[in-house]
py3Dmol code that shows the C-alpha trace and the ligand (Angstrom):
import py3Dmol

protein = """\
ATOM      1  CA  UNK A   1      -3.148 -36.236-157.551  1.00  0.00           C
ATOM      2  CA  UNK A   2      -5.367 -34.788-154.958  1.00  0.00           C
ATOM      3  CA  UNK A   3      -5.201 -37.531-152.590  1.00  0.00           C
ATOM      4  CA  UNK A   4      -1.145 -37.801-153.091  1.00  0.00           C
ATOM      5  CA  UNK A   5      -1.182 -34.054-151.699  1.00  0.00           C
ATOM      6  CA  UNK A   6      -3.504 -34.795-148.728  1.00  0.00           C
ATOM      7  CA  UNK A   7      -1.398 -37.672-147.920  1.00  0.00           C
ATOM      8  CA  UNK A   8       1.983 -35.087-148.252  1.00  0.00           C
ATOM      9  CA  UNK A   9      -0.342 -32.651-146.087  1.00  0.00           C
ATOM     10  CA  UNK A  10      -0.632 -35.089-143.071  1.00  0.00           C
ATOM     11  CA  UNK A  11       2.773 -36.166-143.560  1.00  0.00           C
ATOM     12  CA  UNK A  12       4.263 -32.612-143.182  1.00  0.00           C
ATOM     13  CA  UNK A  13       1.623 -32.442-139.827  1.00  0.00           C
ATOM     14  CA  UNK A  14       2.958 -36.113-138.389  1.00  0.00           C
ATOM     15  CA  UNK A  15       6.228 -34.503-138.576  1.00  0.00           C
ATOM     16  CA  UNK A  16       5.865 -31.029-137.336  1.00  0.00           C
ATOM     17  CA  UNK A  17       3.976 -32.771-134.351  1.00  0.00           C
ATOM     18  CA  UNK A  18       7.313 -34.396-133.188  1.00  0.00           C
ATOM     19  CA  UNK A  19       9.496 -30.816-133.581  1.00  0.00           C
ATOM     20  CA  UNK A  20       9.967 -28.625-130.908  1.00  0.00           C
ATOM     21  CA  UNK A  21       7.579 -27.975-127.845  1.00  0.00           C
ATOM     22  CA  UNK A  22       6.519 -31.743-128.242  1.00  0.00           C
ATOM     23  CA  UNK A  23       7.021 -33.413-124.522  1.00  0.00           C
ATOM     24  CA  UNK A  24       8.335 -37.031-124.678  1.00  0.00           C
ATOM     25  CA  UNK A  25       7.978 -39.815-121.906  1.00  0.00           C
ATOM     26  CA  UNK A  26      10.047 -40.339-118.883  1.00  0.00           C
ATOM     27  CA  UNK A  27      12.398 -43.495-118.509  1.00  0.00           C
ATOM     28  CA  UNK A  28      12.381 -44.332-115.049  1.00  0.00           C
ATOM     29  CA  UNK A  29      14.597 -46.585-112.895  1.00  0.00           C
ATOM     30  CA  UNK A  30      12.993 -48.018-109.779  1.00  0.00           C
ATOM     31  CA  UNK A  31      14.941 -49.192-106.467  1.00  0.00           C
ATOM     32  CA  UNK A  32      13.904 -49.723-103.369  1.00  0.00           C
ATOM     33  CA  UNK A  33      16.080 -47.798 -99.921  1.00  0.00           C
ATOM     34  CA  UNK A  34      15.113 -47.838 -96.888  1.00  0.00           C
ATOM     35  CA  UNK A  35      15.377 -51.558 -96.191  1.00  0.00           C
ATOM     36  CA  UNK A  36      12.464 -51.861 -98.754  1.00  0.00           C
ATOM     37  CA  UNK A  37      10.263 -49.685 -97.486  1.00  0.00           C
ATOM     38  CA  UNK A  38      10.916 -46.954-100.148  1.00  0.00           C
ATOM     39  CA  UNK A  39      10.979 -46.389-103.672  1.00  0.00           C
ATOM     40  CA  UNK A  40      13.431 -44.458-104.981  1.00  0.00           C
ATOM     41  CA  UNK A  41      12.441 -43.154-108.159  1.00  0.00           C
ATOM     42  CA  UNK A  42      14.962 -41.615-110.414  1.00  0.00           C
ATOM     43  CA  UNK A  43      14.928 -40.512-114.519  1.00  0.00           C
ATOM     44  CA  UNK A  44      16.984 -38.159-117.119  1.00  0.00           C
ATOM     45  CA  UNK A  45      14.960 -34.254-117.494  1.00  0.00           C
ATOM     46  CA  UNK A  46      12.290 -35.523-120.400  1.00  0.00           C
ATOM     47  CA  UNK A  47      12.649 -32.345-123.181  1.00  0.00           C
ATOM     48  CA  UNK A  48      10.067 -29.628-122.632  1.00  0.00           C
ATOM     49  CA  UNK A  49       9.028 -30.847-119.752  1.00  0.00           C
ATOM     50  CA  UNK A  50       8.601 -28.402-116.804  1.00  0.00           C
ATOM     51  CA  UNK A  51       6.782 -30.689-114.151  1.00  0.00           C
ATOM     52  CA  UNK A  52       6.215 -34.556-113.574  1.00  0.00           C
ATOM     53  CA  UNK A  53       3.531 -36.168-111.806  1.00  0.00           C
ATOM     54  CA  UNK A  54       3.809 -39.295-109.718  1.00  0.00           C
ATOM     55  CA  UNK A  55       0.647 -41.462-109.273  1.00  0.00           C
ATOM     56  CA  UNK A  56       0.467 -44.692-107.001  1.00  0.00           C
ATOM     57  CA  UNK A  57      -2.468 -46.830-108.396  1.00  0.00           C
ATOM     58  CA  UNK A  58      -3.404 -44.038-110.488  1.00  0.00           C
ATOM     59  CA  UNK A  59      -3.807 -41.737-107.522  1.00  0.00           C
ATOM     60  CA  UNK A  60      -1.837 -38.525-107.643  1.00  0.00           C
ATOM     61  CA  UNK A  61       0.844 -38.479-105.501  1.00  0.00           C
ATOM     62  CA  UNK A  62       2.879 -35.325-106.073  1.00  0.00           C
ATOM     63  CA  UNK A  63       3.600 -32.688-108.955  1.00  0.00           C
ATOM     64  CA  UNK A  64       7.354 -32.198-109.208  1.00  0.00           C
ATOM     65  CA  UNK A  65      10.097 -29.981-110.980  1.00  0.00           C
ATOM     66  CA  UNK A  66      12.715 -32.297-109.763  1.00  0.00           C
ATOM     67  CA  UNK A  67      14.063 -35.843-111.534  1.00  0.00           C
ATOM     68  CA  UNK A  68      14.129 -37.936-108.401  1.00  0.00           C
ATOM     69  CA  UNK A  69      11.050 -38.662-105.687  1.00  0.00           C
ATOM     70  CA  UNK A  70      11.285 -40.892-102.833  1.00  0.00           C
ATOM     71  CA  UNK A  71       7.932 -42.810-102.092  1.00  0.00           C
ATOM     72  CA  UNK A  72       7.494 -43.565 -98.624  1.00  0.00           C
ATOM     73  CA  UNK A  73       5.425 -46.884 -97.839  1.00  0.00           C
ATOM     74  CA  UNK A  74       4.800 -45.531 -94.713  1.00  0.00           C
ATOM     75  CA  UNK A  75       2.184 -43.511 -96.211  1.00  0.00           C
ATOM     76  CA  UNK A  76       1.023 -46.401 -98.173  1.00  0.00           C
ATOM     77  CA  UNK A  77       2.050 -48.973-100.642  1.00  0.00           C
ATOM     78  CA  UNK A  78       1.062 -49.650-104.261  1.00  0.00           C
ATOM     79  CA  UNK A  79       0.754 -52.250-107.303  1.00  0.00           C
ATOM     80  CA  UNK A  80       1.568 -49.626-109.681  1.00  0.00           C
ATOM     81  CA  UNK A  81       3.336 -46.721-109.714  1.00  0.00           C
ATOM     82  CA  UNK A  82       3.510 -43.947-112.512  1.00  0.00           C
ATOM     83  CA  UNK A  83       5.715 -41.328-113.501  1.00  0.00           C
ATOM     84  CA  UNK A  84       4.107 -39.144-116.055  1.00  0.00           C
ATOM     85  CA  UNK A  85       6.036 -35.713-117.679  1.00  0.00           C
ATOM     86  CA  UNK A  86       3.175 -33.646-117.704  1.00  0.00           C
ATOM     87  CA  UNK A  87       2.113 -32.462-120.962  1.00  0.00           C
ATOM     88  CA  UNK A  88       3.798 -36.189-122.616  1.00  0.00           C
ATOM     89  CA  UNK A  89       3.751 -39.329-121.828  1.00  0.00           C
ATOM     90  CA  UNK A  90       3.571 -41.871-118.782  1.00  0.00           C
ATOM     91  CA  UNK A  91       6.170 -44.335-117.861  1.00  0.00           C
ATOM     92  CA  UNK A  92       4.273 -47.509-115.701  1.00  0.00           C
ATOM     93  CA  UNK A  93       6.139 -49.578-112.839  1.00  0.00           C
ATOM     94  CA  UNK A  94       4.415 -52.917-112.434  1.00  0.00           C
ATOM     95  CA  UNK A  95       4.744 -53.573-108.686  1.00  0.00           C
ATOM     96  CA  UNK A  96       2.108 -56.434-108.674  1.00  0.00           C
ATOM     97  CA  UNK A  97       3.153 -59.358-106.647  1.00  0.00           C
ATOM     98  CA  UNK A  98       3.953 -62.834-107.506  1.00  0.00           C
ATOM     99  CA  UNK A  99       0.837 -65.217-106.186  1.00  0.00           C
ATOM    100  CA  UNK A 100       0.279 -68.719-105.701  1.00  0.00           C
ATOM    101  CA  UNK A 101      -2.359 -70.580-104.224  1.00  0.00           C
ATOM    102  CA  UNK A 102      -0.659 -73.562-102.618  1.00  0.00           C
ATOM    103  CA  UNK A 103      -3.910 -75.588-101.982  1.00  0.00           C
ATOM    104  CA  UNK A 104      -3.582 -77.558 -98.179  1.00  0.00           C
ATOM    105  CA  UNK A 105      -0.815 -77.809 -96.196  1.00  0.00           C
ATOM    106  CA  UNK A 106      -0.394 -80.486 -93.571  1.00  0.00           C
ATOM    107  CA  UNK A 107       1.473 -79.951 -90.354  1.00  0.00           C
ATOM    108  CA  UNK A 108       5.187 -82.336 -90.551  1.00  0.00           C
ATOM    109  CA  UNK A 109       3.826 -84.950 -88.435  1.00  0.00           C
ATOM    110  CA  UNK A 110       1.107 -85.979 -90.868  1.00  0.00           C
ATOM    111  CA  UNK A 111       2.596 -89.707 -91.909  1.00  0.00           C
ATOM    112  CA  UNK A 112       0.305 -89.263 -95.324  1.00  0.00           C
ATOM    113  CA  UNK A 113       3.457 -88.130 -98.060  1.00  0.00           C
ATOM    114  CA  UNK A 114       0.903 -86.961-100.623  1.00  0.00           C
ATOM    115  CA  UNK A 115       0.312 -84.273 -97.701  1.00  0.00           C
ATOM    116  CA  UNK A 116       2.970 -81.967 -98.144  1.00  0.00           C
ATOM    117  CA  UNK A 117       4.327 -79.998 -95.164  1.00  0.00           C
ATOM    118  CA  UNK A 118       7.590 -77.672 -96.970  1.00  0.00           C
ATOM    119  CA  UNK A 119       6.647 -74.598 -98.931  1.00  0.00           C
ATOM    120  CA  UNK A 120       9.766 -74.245-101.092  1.00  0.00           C
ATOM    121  CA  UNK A 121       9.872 -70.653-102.953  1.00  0.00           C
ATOM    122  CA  UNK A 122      12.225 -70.359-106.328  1.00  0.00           C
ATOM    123  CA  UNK A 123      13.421 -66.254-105.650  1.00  0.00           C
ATOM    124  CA  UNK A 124      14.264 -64.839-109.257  1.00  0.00           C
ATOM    125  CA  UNK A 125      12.730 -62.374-110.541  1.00  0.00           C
ATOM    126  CA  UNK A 126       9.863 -63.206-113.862  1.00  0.00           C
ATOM    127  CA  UNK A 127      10.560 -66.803-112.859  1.00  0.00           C
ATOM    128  CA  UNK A 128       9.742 -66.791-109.320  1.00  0.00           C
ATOM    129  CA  UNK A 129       8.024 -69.874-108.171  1.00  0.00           C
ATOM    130  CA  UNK A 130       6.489 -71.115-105.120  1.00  0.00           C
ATOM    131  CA  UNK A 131       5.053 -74.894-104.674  1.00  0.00           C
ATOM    132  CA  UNK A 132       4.436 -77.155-101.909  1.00  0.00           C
ATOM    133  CA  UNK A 133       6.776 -80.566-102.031  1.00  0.00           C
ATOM    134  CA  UNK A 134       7.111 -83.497 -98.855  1.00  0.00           C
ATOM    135  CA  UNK A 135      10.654 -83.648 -96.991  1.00  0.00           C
ATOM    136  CA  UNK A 136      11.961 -85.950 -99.643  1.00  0.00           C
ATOM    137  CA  UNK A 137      11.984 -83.666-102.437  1.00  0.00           C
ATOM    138  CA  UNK A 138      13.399 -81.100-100.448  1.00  0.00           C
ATOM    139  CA  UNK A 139      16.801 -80.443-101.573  1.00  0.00           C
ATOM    140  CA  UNK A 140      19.562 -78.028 -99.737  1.00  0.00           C
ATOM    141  CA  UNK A 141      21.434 -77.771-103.064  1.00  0.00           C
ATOM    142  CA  UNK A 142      19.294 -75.566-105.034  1.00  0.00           C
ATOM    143  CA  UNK A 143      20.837 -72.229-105.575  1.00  0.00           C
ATOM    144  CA  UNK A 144      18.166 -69.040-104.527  1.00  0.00           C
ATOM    145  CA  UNK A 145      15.668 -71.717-102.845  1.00  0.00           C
ATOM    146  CA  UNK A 146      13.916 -70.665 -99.518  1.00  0.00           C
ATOM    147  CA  UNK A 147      12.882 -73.780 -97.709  1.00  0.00           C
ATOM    148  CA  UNK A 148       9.972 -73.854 -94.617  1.00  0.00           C
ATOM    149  CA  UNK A 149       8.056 -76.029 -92.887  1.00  0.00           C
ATOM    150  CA  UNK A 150       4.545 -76.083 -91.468  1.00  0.00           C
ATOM    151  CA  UNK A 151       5.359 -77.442 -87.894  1.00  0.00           C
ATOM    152  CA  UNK A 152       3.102 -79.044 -84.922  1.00  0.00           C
ATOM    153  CA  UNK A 153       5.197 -77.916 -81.836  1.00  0.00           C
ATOM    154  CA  UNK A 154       3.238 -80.409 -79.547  1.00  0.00           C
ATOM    155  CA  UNK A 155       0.195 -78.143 -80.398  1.00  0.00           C
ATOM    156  CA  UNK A 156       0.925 -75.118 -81.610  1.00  0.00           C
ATOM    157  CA  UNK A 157       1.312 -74.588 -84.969  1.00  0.00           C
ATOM    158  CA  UNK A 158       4.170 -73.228 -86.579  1.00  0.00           C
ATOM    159  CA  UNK A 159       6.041 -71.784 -89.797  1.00  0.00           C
ATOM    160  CA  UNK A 160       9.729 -73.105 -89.434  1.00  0.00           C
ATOM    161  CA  UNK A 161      12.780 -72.517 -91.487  1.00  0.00           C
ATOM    162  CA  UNK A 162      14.556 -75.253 -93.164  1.00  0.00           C
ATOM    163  CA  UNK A 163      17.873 -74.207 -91.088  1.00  0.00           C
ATOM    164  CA  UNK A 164      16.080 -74.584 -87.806  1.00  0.00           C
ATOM    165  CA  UNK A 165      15.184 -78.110 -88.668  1.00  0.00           C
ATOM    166  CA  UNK A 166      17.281 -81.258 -89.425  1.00  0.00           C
ATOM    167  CA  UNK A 167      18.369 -80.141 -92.724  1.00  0.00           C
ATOM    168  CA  UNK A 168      20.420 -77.801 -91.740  1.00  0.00           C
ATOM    169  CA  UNK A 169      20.803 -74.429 -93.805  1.00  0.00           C
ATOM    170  CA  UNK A 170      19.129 -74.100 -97.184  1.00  0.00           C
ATOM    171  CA  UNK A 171      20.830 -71.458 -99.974  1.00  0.00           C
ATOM    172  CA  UNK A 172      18.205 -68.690 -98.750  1.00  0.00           C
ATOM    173  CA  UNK A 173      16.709 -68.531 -95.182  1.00  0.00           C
ATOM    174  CA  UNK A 174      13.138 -67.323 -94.552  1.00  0.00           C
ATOM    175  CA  UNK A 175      11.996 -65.067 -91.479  1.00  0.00           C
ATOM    176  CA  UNK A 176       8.764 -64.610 -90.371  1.00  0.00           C
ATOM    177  CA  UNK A 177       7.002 -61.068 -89.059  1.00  0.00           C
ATOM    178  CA  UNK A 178       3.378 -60.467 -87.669  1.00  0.00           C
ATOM    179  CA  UNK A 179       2.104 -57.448 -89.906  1.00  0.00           C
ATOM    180  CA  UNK A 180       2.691 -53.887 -89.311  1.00  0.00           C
ATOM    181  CA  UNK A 181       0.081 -50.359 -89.218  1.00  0.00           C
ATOM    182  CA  UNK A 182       0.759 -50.277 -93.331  1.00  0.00           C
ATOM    183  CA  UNK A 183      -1.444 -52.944 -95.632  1.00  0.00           C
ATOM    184  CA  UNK A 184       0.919 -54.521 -97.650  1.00  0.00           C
ATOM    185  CA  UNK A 185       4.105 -53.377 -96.165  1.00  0.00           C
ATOM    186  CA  UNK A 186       6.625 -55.504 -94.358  1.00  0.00           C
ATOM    187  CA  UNK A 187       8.385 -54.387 -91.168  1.00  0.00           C
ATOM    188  CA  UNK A 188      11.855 -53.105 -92.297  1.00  0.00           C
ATOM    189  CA  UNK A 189      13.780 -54.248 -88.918  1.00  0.00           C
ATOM    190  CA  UNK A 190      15.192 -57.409 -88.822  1.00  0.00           C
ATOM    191  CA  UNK A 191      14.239 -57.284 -85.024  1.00  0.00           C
ATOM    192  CA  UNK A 192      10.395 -57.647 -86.250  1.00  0.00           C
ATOM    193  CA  UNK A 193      11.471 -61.422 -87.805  1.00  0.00           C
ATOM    194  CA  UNK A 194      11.704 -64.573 -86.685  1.00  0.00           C
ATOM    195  CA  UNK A 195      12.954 -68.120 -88.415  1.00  0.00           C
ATOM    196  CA  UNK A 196      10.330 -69.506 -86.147  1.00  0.00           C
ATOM    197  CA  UNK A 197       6.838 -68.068 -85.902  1.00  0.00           C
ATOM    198  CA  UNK A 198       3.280 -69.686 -84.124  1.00  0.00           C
ATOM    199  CA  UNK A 199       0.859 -69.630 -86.691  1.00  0.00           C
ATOM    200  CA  UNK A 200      -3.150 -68.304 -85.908  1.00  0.00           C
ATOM    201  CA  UNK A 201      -6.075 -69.631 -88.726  1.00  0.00           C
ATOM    202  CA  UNK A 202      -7.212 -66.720 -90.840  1.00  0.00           C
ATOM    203  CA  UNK A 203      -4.200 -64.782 -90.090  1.00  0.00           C
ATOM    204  CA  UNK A 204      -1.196 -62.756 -92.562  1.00  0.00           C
ATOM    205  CA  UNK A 205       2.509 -63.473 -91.991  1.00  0.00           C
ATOM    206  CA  UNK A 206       5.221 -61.255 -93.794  1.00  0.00           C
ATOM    207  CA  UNK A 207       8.352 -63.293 -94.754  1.00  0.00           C
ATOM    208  CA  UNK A 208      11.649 -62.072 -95.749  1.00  0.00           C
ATOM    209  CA  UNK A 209      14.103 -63.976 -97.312  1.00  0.00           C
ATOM    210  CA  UNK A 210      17.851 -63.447 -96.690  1.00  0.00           C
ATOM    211  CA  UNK A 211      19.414 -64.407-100.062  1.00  0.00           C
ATOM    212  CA  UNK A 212      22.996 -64.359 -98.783  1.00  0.00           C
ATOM    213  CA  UNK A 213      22.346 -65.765 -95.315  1.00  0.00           C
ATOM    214  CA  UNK A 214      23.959 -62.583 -93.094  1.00  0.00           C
ATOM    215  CA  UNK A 215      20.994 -61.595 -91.321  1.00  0.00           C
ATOM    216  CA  UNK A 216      20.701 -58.117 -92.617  1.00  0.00           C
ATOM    217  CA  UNK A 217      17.974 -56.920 -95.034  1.00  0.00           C
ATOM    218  CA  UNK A 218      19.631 -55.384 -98.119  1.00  0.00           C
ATOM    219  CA  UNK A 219      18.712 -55.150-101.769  1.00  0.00           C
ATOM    220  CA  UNK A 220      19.690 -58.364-102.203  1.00  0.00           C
ATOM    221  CA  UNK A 221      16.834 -59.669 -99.849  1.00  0.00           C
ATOM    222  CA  UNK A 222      13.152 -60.426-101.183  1.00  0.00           C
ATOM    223  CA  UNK A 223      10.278 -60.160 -99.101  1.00  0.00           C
ATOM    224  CA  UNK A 224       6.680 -62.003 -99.547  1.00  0.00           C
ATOM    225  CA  UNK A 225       3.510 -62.769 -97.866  1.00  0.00           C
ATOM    226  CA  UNK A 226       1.915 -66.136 -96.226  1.00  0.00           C
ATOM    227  CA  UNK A 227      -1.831 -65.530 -96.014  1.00  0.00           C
ATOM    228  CA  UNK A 228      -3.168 -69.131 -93.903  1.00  0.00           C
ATOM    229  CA  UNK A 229      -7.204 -70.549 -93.911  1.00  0.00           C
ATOM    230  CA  UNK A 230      -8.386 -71.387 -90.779  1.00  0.00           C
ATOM    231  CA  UNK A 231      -6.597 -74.603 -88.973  1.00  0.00           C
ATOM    232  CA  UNK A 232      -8.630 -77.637 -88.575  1.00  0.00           C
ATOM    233  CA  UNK A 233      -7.107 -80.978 -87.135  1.00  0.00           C
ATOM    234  CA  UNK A 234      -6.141 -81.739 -83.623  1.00  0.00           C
ATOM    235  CA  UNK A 235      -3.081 -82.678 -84.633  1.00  0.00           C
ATOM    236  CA  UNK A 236      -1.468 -83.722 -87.316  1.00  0.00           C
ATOM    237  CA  UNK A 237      -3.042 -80.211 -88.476  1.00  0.00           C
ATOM    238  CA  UNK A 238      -3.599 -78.382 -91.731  1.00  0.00           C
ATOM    239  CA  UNK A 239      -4.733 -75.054 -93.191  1.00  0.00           C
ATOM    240  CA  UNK A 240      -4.373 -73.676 -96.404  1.00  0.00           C
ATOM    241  CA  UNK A 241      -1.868 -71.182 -97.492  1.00  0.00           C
ATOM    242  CA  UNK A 242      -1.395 -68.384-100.098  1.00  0.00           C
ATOM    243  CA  UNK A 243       1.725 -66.804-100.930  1.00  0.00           C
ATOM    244  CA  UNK A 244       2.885 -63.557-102.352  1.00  0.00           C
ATOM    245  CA  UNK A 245       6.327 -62.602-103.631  1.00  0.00           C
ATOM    246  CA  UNK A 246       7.644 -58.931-104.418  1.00  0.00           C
ATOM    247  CA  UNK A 247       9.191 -59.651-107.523  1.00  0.00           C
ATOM    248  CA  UNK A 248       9.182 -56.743-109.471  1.00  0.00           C
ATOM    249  CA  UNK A 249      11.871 -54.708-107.349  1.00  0.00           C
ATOM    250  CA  UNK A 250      14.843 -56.071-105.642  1.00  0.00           C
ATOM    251  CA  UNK A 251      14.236 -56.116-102.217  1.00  0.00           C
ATOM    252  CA  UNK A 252      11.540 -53.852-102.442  1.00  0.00           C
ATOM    253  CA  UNK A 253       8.765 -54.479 -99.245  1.00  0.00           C
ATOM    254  CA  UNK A 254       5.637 -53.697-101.229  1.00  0.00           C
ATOM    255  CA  UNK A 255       2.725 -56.307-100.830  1.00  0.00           C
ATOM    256  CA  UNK A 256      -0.116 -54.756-102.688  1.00  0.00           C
ATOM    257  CA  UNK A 257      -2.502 -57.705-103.847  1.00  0.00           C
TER     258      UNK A 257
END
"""
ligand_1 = """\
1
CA
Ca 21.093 -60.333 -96.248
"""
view = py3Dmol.view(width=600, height=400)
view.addModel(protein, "pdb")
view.setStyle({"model": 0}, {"cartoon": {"style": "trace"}})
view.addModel(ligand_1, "xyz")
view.setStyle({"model": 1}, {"stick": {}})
view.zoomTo()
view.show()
């Protein structure tokens, strides 16, 4: 009988604990503005909260008494982002890129098939994929498929996409930018892309990837991140290549690795 009125006892706490004055967690809904260099951040007043704190990779940001806050990647970008109503619980945003190590890739001119030249990059969200193929397993037809080429330009290496080549436009076109003053965020200006960029060893290209082929950067874009080895060869050449997708936010700009 004594134990049946301790259990009653914590009961009665358990559920006095979730009455009034108790502060709940935010729900938050993440898109990015600014031609992806932004996160807009935006989530219903949490009860009895007063103030909300945003971290970026557990850093605190700001302490707000507002529902909305604007991160600028100007002033840095993040893998995680948190939105916490002080005094409850914290809501996490996963920001973490999509990465694949695509081994060695071979300039087009190498006549060996087993050395691929085309990166070809699946954009959809949780099942983005990137992989290496040769030119006859590239295929136009695929629906949200970027398409590019590793390229010896009589000597200088390239990154090409597949609709300046013989193929003619792919269902997503890929454009290539040298990176900015901010780690891990890509140049918002369309004028800071190209569809054909020289390539150095060692170096960091940002892509972006103009799902519906008008040349502008919207929410419906994706951006990513080529990140070449050194080049060896004198022609056909070859480096290898890793690549990052933001996949977590539509057309968000964030690169954090
Ligand atoms: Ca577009």
């Amino acid at each position: 009988m004594k134990r049946f009125s301790v259990l009653l006892f914590a009961g009665a706490l358990l559920v006095a604990g979730c009455k009034k004055g108790e502060v709940g967690t935010p729900d938050v809904t993440a898109k990015a503005v600014n031609n992806g260099a932004d996160l807009d951040l935006t989530w219903n007043a949490v009860e009895n909260a007063s103030t909300y704190k945003i971290y970026g990779d557990d850093s605190l940001l700001a302490e707000i008494d507002s529902t909305h806050f604007v991160i600028a990647g100007s002033n840095g970008v993040f893998a995680k982002v948190t939105v916490e109503a002080v005094g409850g619980g914290k809501y996490d945003i996963d920001l973490m890129p999509y990465e694949k190590d695509l081994g060695t890739i071979y300039t087009h001119d190498d006549p060996d098939t087993t050395h691929h030249s085309w990166v070809k990059v699946y954009l959809s969200g949780d099942s983005t994929e990137a992989t290496t193929t040769n030119q006859a397993g590239v295929d136009t037809t695929l629906a949200n498929t970027a398409y590019f080429v590793f390229f010896n330009n009589s000597g200088t290496v390239q990154f090409k996409d597949i609709h300046q080549t013989s193929f003619g436009a792919g269902k997503v076109h890929s454009y290539f930018a040298d990176p900015g003053s901010v780690s891990g965020l890509a140049p918002n200006s369309t004028s800071d892309y190209a569809d054909i960029k020289d390539v150095s060893g060692n170096s960091e290209y940002y892509i972006w990837f103009d799902r519906d082929l008008d040349g502008d950067i919207s929410t419906n874009s994706c951006f990513g991140l080529i990140k070449v080895g050194p080049t060896n060869g004198t022609g056909p050449y070859n480096t290898t290549a890793t690549i990052y997708v933001q996949n977590k936010v539509p057309g968000l700009g964030w690169i954090k690795y």
